[in-house]
Steps between C-alpha positions, in 0.01 A plus 500: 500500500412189716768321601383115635774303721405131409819392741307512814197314421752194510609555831177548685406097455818464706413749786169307543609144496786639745239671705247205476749283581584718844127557603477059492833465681355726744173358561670111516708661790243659637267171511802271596610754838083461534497090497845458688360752781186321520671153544763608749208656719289227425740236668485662856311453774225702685755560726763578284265712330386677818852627603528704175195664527256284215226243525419242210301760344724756472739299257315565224540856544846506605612296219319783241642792652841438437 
């Protein structure tokens, strides 16, 4: 005999809006750290720049790796 559980066809909706909702939260934080890391190394100088170790090129990939 076939027994079908109808219960937990309900619940699965849930579990992917929840886990929808968690991949977009974690992109938005993602891309925010990205922008705000840009902009703070964006606002110093060569010089500044130079004493850590980066040039103005090297922002781009900085801000991408984190």
């Amino acid at each position: 005999m076939a027994v079908t559980d109808f219960a937990r066809s309900a619940v699965a909706p849930a579990g992917l809006f929840a886990g929808l909702f968690g991949k977009i939260a974690t992109v938005y934080t993602a891309w925010a750290t990205e922008r705000q890391t840009r902009a703070a190394l964006s606002r110093l100088s060569d010089r500044e720049l130079e004493d850590i170790g980066l040039c103005r090129g090297d922002i781009d990939f900085v801000a991408r790796s984190l």
